[in-house]
C-alpha positions in Angstrom: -116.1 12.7 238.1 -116.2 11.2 234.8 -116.8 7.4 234.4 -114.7 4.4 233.4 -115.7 4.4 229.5 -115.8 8.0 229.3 -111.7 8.1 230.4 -111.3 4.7 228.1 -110.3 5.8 224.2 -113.0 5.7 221.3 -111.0 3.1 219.4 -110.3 1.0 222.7 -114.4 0.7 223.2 -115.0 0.4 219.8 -112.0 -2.8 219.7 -114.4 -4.7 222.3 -117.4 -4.4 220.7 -115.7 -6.1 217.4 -114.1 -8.7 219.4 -117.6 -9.7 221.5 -119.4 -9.2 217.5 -116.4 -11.7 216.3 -116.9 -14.6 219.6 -120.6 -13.9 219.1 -120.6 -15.1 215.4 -118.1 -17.9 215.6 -120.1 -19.1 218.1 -122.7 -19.3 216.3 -121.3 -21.0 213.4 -119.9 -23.7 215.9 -123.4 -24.5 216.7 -124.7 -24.6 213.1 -122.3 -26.8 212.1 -122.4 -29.0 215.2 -126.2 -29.1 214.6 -125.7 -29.9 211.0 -123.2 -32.9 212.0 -125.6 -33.9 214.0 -128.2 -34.1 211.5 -125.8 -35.7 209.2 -125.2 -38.5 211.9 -129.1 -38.6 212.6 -129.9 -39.3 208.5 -127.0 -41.7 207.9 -127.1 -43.6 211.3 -131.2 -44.0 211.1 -131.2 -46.9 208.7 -127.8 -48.8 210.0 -128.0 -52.5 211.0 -127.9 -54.1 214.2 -124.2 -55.1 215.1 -126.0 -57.3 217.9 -126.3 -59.5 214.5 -122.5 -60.5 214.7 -122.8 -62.3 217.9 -124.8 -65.0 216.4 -122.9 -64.7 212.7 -122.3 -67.7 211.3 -120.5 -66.9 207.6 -121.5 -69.8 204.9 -118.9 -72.3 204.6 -118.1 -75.7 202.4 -119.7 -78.8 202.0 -117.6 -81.5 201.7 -118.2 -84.7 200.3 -116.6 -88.0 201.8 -115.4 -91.2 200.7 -116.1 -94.1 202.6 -112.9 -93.9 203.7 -113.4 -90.3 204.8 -111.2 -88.7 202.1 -113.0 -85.5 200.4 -113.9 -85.7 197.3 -116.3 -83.0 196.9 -117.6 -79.9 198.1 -120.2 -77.3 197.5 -120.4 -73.8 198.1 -121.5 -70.3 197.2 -118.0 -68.8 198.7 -115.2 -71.6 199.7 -114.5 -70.8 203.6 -112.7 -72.5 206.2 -114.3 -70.9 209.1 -110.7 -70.4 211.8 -110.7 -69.5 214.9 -108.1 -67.2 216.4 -105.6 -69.2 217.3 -105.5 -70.7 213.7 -104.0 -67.9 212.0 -100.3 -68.0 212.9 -98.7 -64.8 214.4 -97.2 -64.6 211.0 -100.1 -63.9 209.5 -101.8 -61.3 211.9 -98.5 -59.1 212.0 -98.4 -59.3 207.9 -101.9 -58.3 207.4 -101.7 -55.9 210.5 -98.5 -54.2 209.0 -99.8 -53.4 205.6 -103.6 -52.7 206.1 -104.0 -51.4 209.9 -100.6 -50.4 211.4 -102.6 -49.2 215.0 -105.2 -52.4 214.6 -104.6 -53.2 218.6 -104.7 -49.1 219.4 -107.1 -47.2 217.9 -111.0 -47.8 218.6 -112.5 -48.5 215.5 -111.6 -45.5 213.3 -108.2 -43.8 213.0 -108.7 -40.5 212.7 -105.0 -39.0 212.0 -105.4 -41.7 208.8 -108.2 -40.3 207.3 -107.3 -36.9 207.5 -104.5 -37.7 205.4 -106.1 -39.5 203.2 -108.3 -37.1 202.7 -105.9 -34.2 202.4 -104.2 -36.6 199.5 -107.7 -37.2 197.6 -108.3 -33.7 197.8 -105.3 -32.6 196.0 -105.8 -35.1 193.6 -109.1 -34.6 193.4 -110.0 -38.0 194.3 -112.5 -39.6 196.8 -112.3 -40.2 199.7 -110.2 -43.8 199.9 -107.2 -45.6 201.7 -108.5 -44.7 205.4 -110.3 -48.3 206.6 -109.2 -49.6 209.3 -109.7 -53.8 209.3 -112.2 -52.9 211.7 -114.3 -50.7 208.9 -113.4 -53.1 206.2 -115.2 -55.4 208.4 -118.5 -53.2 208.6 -118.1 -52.7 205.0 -118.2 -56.1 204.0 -120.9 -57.6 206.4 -123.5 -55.0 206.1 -122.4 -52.1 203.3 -122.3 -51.8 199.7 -118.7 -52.0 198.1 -119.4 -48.1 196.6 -117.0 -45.4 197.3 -119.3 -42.5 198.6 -119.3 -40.2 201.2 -122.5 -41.2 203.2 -121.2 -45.2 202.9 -118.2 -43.4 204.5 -119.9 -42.5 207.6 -122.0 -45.2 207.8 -119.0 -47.2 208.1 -117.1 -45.6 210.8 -119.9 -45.6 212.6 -120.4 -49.5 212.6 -116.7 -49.7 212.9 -117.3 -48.0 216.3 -120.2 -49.6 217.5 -118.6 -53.4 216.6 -115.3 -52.3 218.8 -117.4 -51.6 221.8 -119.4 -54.7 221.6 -116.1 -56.7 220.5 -112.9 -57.9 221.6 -109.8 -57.3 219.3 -109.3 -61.3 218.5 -112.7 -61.3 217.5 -112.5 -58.6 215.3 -109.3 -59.9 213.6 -111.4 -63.7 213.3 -114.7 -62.2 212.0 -112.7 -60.6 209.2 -109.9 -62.8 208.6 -113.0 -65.1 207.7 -114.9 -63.1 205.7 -112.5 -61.1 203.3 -112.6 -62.2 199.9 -108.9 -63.2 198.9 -109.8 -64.3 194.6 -110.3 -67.2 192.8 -113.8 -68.2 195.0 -111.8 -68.4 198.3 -112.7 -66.8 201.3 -111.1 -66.4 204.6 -107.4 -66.7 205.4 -107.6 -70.7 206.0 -109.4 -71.2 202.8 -107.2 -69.0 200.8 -103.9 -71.1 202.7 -105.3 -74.5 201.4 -106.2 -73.2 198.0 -103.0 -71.1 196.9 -100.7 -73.5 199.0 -102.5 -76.5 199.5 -101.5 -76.2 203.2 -103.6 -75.0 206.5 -102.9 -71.5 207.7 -101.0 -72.9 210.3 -98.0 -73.4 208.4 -97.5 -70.7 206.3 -93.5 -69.2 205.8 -93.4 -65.7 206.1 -93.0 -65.0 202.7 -96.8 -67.1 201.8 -97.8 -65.3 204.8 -96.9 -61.5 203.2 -98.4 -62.9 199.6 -101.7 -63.3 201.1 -101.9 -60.6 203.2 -101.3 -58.6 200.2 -104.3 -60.0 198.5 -107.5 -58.0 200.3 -106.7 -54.2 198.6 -107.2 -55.9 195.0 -107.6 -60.0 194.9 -107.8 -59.3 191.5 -105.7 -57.1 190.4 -102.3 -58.9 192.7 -103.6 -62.7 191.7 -100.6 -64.6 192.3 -102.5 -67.0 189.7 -102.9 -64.4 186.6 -100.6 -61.5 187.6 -97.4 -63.2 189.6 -95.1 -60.3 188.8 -97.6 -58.2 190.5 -98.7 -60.5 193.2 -94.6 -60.8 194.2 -94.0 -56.7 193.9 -97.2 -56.7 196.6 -95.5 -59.7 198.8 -92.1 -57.8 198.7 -94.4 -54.3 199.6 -95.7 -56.3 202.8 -92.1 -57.7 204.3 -91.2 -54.0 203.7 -94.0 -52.9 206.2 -93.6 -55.9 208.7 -90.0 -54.6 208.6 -90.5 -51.0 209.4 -93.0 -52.3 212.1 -90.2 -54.3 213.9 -92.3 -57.7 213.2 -89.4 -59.2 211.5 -85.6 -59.1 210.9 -83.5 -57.4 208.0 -82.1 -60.6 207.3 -85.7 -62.9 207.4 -87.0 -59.8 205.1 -84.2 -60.5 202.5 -84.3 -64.4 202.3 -88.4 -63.4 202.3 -87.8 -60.9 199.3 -85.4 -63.2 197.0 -87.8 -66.3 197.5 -89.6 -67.2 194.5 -93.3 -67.4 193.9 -94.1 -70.9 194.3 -98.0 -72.0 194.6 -99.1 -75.0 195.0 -102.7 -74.6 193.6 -105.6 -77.0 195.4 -106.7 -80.0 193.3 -110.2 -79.8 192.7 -111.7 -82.8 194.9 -114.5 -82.5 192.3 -112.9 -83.5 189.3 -112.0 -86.8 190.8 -116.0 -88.3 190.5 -118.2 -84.8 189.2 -121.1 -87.3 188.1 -121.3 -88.9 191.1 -120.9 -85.6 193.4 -123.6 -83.7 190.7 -126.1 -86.7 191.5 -125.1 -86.2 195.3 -125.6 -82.4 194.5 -129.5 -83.0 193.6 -130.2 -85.4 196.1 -129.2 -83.1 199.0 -130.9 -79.8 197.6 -134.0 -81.9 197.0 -134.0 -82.7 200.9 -132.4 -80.1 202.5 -132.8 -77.0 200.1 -130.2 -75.5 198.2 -129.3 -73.0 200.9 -128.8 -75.3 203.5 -126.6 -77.7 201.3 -124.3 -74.4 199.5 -124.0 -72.6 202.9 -124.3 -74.6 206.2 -121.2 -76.5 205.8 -122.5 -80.0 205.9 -120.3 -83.2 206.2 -121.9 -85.9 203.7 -120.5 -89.4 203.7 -120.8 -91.4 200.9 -120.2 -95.2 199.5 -117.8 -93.8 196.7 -114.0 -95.5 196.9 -111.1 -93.1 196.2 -109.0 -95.7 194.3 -111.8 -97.8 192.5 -112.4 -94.5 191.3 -109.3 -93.3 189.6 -109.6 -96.9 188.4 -112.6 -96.7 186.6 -111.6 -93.5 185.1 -109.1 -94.6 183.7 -110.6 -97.9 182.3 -113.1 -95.7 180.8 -110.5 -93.2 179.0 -108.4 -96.2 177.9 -111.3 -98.2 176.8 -112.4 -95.4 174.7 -109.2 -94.5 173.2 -108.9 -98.0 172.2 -112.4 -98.0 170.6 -110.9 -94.9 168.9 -108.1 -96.4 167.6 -110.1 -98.9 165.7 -112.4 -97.2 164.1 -109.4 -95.7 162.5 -108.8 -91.8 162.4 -111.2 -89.1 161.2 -109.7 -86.3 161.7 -111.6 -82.9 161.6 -109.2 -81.2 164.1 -110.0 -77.8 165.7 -107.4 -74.7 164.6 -106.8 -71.8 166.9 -104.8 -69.9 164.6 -107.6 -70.5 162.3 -109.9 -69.4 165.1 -108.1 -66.1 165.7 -106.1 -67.1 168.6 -102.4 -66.3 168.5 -100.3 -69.6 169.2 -98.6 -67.9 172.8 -102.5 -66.8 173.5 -104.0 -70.1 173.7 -104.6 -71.6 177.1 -106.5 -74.9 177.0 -109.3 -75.4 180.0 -107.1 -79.1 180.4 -104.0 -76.9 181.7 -105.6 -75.8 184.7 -104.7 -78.6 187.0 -101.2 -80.3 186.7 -101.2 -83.0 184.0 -100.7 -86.6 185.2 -98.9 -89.5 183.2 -101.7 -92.0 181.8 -103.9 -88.6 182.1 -105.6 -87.5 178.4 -105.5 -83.8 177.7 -105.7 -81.5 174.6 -102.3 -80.4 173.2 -101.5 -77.4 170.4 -99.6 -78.1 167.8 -97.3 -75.3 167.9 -94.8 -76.3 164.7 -95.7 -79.6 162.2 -93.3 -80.3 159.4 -92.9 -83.4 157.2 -91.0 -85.3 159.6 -92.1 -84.3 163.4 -94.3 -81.9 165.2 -93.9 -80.1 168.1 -96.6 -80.0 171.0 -97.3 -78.1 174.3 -100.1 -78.3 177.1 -99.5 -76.5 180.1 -95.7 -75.7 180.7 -94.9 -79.1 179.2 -93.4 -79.5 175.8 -93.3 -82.8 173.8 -93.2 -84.2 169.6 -94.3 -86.5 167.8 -93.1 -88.4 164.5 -94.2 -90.8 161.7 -93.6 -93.6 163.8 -96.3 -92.3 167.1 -99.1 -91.8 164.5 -98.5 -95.1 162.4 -102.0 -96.6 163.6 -103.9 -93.7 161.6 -102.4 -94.7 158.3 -101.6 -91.3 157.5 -98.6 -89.0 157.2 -97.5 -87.1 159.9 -97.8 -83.8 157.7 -101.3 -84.4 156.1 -103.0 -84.5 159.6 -101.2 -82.0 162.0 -100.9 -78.6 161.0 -99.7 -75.8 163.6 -102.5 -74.8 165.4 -104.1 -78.1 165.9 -105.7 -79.1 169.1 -105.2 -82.6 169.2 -106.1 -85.2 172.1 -103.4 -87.0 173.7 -102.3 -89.4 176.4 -99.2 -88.3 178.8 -96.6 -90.9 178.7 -94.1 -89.5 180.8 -93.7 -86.3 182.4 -89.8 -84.7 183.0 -88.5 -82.3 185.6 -87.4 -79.8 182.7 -91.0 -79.3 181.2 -90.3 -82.2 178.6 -93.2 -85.1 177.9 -93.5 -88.1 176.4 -97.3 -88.9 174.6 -99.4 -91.0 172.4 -101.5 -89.0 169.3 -105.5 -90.5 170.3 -108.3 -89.5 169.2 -111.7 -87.6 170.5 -114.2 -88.1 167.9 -117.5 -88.1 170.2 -117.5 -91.4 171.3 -118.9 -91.8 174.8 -118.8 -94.7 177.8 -120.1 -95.1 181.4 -118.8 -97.3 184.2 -121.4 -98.2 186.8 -119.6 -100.2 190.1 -121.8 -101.6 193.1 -121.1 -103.4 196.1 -123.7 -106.2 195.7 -123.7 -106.9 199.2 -124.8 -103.5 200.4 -125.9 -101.9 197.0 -123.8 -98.7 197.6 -122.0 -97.4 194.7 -118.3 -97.4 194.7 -116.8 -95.9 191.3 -119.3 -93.9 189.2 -118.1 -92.8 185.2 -120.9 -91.1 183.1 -119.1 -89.7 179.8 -115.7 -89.3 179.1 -115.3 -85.1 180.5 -118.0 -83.7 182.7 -116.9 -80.1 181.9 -118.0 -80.7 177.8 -121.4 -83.2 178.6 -122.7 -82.9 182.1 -125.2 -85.8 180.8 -124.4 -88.7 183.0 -124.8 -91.5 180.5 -124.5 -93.7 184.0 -127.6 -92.5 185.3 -129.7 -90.8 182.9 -128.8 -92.4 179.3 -132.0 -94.8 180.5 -132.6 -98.1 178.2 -135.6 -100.2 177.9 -135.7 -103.3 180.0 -135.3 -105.5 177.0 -132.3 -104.0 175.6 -131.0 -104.2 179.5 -131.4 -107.7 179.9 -130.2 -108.4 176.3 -126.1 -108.8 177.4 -127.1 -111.2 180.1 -129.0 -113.5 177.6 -126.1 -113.6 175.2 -123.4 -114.1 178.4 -125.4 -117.4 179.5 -125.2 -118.9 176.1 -121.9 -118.0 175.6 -120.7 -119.8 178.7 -122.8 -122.9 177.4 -120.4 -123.0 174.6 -122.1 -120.7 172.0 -119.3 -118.8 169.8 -119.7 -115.0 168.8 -119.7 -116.2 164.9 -122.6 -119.0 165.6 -125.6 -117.7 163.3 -129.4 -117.6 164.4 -132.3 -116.6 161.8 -133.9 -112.7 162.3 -137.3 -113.6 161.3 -140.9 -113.2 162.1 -142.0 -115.6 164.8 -145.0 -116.5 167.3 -144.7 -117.2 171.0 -147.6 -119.2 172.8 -148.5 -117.4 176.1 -151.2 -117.5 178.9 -153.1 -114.9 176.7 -152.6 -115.7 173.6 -149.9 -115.8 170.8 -147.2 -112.8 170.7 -145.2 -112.0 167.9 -142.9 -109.7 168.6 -141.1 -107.5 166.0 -137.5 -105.4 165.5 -137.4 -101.9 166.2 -136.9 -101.0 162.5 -139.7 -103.4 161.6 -137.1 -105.2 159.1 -135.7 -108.8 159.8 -132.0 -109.7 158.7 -132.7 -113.3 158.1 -129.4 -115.4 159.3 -127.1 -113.3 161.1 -124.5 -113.8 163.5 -124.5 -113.7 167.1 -122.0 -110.9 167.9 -124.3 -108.6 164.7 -127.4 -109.5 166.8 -126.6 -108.5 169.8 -124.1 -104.9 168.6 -127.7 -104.5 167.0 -129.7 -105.2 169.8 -132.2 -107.4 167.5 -135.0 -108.3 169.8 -136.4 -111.8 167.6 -132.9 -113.3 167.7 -132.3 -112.4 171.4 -136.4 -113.7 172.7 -135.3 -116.9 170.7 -132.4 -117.2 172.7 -133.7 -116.6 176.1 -136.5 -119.2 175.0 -134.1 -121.5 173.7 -132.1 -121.4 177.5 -135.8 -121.5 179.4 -136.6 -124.6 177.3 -133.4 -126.3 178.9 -133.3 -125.4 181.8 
């Protein structure tokens, strides 16, 4: 009898023996490029960090300075934050940022696979990188322990944190840590400081449409600013109630009324600019006992003696009382030109504009048109003039001393609803004051003032402009004889002089070595002579 494979046909064997050859090397493959995944993973996962770090995670957060009142007015920090819990985020919020950035946030364990594939398949054809794929839960891992770079081996270092923190996390933690951490421009980070910055409200009460405008802002803070790109920010806003739409989260008619709403903001006023020399000296106290870190980063509550309203007070007292001394010494002129600068009229943007003017505030206005007769003005989004009559007290013509292009210093009048103002032309020759209040009872300092704008002299003229004991004690003399009945115009005699004393005669001398012979009160004391003013104060000791 013949055997099995000597009936079967030549080809039929031969067919087998290709197909086992075929398994055999496919096989083999499989296994190479299992082992070189595996030795990927191995190399990329060697050096990643501990996600066991995120149950003690603390992110930095603000400082905030208090009135003694409790009303802020100051803060420090490296990145403004608002740490929120879970519950503070509205479900507005979550289903916006959910809808637009991680449609399967609450279904997919860390990494969603189907996602990058296509993402992949679109960068490939385009011959792109790899991009487009994170979930939040990656974006996350990315931002707490990665570099920002698009490569392949940050890739898989991320999705492989991105696993490890949804097995050691819940979902509402996940959404928390990142809704905390994600940088959303301008300085703010985290959802809650974002809210009070761009809306000047807590999260909590965000409309759907300032709840899509933020949740637009983590794939490019900069590039969508609502701040310096609004037509790009509202195209973004408008892409998110799209999403939230297509995701059931909200109504056709609630995405419409969402989509026609205009961009309003309603921008944070910096609690610093209310007292900046008084929080600065705050600033250096705190870092000299608590170290910088500590005071930028462990979100410290700091109460002060400081008064909100004596304050704005003083503030104004000092910008009033210098724009009178201004107006005195008559005008000088000497008026900066941005035209003549290089800086086309519609280009300008003064530092002033950034927070909304206030009426008896002082800003810098451009002259955008002068003529013989009146010149137009703008700061901000306000528009104003001014004629012959408003600059009467420089004893000039209108046309000889603004020219278009002018920056020229100003005090708001009146401010209308239609973007019209009413100001006074002043003047900001150089001419510096400070305003010092205490308490005498407890010595705490309630209104501080040390030049008239922190942002062009950060010298506090309050605190550090320091004077010699003498010339101290100087106003104090001249005050007591004054309320004795001495008149400014009285005369004394600036001349060289001896005082008896316990060791021996002292003759004291002027700082310029020079004596004026008889001069009047009010001269001696704008001069701060020091013969005149010992004469005095030995004159008072004699009577008393």
């Amino acid at each position: 009898m013949k055997s099995l494979y000597e009936t079967l046909p030549p080809v039929e064997i031969g067919g087998r023996r290709l197909v086992g050859r075929v398994l055999f090397g496919l096989l083999v493959l499989i296994s190479i490029l299992v082992g070189a995944i595996a030795g990927l993973l191995l190399v990329y996962t060697t050096d990643l960090p501990q996600v066991d770090a995120l149950e003690a995670y603390r992110p930095s957060s603000i400082t905030e300075l208090y009135d003694d009142h409790e009303r802020v007015i100051g803060s420090f920090a490296l990145q403004r934050r608002v740490v929120a819990t879970y519950d503070d985020f509205p479900p507005v919020l979550r289903d916006a940022l959910i809808s637009i950035e991680d449609k399967d946030f609450y279904r997919h364990s860390g990494v969603n696979f189907w996602r990058i594939v296509g993402a992949a398949y679109r960068d490939i054809t385009s011959g792109g990188r790899l991009q487009g794929a994170s979930t939040l839960t990656m974006q996350l891992a990315r931002n707490l322990f990665l570099s920002p770079d698009r490569s392949f081996h940050r890739k898989v270092q991320e999705t492989m944190l991105a696993i490890q923190i949804e097995r050691r996390f819940t979902k509402p933690q996940i959404f928390t840590l990142y809704a905390n951490q994600i940088a959303l421009g301008h300085g703010a980070f985290g959802f809650e400081a974002a809210s009070e910055f761009y809306f000047s409200k807590p999260a909590k009460k965000l409309t759907l449409e300032e709840a899509a405008l933020l949740a637009g802002l983590p794939k490019g803070p900069t590039v969508y600013s609502p701040i310096n790109h609004p037509d790009r920010a509202q195209k973004r806003r408008n892409l998110v109630i799209n999403a939230m739409l297509e995701d059931g989260k909200i109504t056709a008619a609630q995405a419409g009324d969402a989509r026609s709403a205009p961009l309003v903001l309603h921008l944070a006023h910096d609690p610093n600019s209310l007292a900046p020399y008084f929080v600065e000296e705050i600033r250096r106290y705190l870092e000299g006992r608590y170290g910088a870190d500590q005071v930028h980063e462990g979100g410290l509550k700091v109460y002060t003696s400081l008064d909100v309203d004596l304050q704005k007070a003083a503030n104004q007292a000092v910008l009033d009382g210098l724009a009178a001394y201004e107006r005195r010494h008559g005008w000088k002129g000497h008026l900066p030109n941005v035209v003549a600068a290089g800086t086309a009229l519609d280009k300008y943007f003064s530092p002033d504009w950034d927070d909304e003017p206030e009426v008896n505030g002082y800003v810098h206005a451009l002259v955008t048109s002068a003529g013989t007769g009146i010149a137009t003005l703008k700061f901000g989004r306000y528009t104003t003039a001014l004629g012959q009559a408003d600059v009467a007290w420089t004893q000039h013509k209108l046309v000889d001393i603004l020219k278009t292009g002018d920056l020229c210093y100003v005090k708001i009048l009146s401010l209308g609803t239609n973007g019209a103002a009413r100001i006074s032309l002043e003047q900001d020759s150089g001419a510096q004051g400070a305003l010092l209040a205490i308490d005498n009872s407890t010595g705490g300092i309630k209104a501080m003032v040390g030049g008239r704008d922190f942002n062009e002299s950060k010298f506090d003229r309050a605190t550090q402009a320091l004077r010699q004991v003498g010339s101290s004690f100087k106003p104090y003399v001249y005050t007591t004889v004054i309320d004795q009945g001495a008149s400014p115009d009285d005369t004394i005699l600036d001349e060289p002089i001896s005082f008896e004393t316990p060791s021996g005669p002292y003759s004291p001398h002027n700082y310029d070595e020079k004596f004026e012979g008889i001069i009047t009160l009010r001269r001696a004391l704008a001069q701060s002579r020091n013969i005149p003013a010992l004469k005095l104060a030995n004159k008072l000791e004699s009577k008393a």
